[in-house]
FIZA-167282 format. One line per field, with one value per residue (C-alpha): x, y, z; residue in three letters. Coordinates in Angstrom, 3 decimals, decimal comma. Layout:
BEGIN
c1 = (X	...)
c2 = (Y	...)
c3 = (Z	...)
r = (ALA	...)
This chain:
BEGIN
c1 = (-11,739	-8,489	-5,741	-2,681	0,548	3,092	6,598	9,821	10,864	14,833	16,213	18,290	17,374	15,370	13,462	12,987	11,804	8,935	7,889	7,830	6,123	3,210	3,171	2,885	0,099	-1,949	-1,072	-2,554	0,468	1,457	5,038	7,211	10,212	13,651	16,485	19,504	20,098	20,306	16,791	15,489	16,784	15,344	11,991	11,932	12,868	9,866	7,194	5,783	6,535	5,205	7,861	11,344	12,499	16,508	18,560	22,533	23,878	22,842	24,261	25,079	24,625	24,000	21,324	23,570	24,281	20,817	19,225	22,066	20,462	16,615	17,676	19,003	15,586	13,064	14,254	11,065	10,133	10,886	13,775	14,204	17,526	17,263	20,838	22,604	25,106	25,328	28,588	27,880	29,565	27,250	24,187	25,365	26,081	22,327	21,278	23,403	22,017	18,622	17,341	14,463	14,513	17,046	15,805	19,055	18,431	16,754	13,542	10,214	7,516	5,246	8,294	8,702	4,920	4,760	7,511	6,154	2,690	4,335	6,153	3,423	1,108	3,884	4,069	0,503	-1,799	-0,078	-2,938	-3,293	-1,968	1,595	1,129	1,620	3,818	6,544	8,874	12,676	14,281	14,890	13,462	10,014	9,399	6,349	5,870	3,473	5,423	9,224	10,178	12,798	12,909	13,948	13,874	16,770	16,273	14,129	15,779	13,394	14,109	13,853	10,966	13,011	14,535	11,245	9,583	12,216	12,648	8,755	9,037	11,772	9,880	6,629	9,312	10,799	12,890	11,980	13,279	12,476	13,077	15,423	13,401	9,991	11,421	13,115	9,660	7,661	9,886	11,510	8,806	11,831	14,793	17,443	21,163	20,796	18,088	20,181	22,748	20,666	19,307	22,612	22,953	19,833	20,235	23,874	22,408	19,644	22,666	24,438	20,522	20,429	23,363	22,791	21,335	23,287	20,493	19,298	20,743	20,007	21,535	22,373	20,839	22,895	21,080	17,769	17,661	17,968	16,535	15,911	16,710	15,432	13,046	9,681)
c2 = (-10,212	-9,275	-11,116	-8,968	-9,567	-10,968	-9,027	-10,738	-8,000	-8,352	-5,227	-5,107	-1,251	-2,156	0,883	1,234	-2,467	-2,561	0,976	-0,214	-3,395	-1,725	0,829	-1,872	-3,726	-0,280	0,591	-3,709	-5,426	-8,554	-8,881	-11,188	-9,368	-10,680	-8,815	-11,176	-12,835	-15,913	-16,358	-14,345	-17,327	-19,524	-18,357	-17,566	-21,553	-22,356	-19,695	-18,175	-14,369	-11,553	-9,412	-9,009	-5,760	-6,563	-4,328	-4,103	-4,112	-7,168	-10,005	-13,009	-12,576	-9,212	-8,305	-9,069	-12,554	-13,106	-11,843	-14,112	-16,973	-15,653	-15,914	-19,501	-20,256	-18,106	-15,914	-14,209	-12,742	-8,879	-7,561	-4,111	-3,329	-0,447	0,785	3,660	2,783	4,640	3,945	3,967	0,236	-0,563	0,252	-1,505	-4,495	-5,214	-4,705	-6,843	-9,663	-8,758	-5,846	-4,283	-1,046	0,376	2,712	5,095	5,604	7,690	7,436	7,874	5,206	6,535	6,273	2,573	1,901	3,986	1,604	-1,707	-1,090	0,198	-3,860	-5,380	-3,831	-4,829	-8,345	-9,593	-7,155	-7,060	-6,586	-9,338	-6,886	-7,572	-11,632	-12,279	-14,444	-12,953	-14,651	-13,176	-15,363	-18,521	-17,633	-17,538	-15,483	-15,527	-12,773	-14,355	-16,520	-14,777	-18,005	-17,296	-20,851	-22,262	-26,237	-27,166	-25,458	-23,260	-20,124	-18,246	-14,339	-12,627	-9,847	-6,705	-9,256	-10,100	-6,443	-4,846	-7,813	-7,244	-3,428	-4,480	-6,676	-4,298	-1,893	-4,501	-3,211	0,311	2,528	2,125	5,317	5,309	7,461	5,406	2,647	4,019	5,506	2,529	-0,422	2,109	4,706	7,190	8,697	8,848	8,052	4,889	3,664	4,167	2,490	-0,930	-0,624	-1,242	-3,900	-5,730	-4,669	-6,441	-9,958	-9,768	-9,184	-12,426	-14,536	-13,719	-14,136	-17,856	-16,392	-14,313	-13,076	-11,521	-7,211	-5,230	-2,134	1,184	4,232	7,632	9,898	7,578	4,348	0,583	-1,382	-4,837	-6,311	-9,787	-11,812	-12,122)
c3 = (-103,187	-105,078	-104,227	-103,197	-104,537	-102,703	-101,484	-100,707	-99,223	-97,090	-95,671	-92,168	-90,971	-87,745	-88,180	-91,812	-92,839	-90,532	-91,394	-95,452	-94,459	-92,841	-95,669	-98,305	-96,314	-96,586	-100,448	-100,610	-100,957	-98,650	-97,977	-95,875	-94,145	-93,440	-92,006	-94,082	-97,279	-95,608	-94,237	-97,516	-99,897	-97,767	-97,557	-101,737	-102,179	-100,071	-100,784	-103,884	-104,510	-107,269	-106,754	-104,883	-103,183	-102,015	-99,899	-101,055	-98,308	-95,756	-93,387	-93,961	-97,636	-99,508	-101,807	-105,265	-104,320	-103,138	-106,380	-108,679	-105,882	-107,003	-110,894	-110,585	-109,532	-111,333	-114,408	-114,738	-110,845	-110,925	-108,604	-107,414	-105,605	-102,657	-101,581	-100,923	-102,985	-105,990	-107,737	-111,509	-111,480	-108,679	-110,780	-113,788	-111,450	-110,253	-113,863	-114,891	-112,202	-113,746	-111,790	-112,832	-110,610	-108,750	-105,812	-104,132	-100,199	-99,196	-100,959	-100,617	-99,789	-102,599	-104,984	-104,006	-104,402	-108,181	-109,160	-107,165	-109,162	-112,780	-112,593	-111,854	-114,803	-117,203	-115,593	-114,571	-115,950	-119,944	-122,784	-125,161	-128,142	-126,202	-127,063	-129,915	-131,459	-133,450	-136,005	-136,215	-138,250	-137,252	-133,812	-132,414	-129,685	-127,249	-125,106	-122,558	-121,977	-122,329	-124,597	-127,554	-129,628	-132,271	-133,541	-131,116	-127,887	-125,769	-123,881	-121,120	-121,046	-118,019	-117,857	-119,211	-121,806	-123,314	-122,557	-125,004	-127,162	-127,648	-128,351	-131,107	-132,534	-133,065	-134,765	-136,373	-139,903	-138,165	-135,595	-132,097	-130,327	-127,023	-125,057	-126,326	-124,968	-122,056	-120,756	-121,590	-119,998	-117,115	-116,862	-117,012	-118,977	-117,183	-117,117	-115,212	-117,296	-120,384	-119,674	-118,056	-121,478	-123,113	-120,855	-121,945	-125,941	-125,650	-124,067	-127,004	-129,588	-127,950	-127,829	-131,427	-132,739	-133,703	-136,218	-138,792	-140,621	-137,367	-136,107	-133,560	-135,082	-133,161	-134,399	-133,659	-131,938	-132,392	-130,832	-132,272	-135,155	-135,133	-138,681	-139,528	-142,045	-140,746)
r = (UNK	UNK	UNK	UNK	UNK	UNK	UNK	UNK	UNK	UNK	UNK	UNK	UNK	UNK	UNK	UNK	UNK	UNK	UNK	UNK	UNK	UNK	UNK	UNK	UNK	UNK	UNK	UNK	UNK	UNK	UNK	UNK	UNK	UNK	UNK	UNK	UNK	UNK	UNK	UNK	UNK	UNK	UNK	UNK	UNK	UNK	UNK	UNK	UNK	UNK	UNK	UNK	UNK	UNK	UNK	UNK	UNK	UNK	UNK	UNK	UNK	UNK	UNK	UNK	UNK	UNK	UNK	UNK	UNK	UNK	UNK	UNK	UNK	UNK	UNK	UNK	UNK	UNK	UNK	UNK	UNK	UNK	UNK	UNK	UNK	UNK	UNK	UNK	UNK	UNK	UNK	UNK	UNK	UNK	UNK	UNK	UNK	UNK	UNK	UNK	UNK	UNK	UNK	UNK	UNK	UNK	UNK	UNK	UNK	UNK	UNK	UNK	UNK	UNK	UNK	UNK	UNK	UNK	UNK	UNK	UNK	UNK	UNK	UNK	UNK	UNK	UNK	UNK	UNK	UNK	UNK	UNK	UNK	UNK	UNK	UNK	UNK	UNK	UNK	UNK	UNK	UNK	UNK	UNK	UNK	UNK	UNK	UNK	UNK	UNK	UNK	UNK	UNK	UNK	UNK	UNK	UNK	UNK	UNK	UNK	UNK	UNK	UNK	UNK	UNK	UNK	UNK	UNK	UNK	UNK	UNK	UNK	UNK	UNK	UNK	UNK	UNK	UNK	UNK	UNK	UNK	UNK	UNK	UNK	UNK	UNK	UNK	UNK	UNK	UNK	UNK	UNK	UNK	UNK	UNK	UNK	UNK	UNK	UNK	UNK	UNK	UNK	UNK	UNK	UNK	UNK	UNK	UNK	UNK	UNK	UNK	UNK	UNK	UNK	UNK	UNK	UNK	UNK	UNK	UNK	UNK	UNK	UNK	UNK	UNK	UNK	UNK	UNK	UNK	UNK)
């Protein structure tokens, strides 16, 4: 029997967290639900989760702080925010955290689950062509593993940090397209998307930069190009 993945799932509508529980226990995800930040840092420092789905807007302690709590403990687990908050400097806020999704209330269930399963392909269920071990420069980067090294240290990317540090490096010297990349990390092109993108491309610039030899490179109108001696 498959196991199912497991949900840390932490939003305070009385009506609508039970409802997505029991809606992810049919579409064969498990998922633990807490109604405050509080009680969902506690249960992530004692139990093992796939994937986190955070509301904004909580008690006690809202969804951004508990996601910068998540990231001090795990760089790598997935987060998707679901708010109703849609300020452009909201967005760019949860991205920022780490986010990998960001869902705007209201939303469909089915949306939730096409994003909940498009993560977890990318992040348990990657082909072996995606492992590889790539040289940039001075770096080596492992992609199973979301490890950038080099002979003095070790830094661990987060999952969108290592997913588009990986599509870089298959283009590497070359163009990658914004809207390849766009649709294959964030299954969409959209506005949003973009501009988490920009996010992600400027912490890669600032990983890199330790060595000199070592661009990412905006394309107009195109998308990036990572320049560096294989």
């Amino acid at each position: 029997m498959d196991i199912k993945p497991r949900i840390l799932l932490c939003e305070d509508d009385e009506n609508l967290g039970p409802l997505l529980r029991e809606y992810l226990q049919v579409k064969n995800y498990e998922s633990d639900l807490f109604t405050n930040g509080e009680a969902g840092y506690t249960a992530f420092s004692r139990n093992k989760y796939d994937i986190c789905v955070l509301d904004v807007m909580m008690p006690k302690k809202d969804g951004f702080s508990l996601a910068q709590d998540i990231r001090n403990m795990n760089q790598d687990i997935p987060i998707i925010f679901l708010t109703a908050k849609t300020l452009k400097e909201d967005v760019l806020k949860g991205f920022k955290i780490g986010a990998d999704d960001y869902i705007s209330k209201p939303f469909s269930m089915e949306e939730l689950v096409f994003r909940l399963d498009a993560i977890m392909r990318r992040t348990i269920g990657k082909k072996s062509t995606d492992n590889s071990i790539c040289r940039i420069g001075k770096f080596t980067f492992n992609p199973q593993k979301q490890m950038l090294s080099t002979e003095e240290k070790t830094i661990r990317l987060t999952t969108k940090e290592s997913e588009l540090l990986n599509l870089l490096c298959s283009h590497i010297n070359t163009v990658l397209e914004r809207n390849y990349a766009l649709k294959a990390i964030w299954n969409e092109d959209n506005y949003f998307n973009a501009r988490s993108m920009d996010v992600y491309i400027t912490k890669l610039r600032k990983i890199l930069r330790e060595d000199p030899s070592i661009e990412i490179i905006n394309i107009h109108g195109a998308g990036y190009k990572l320049i560096a001696n294989l």
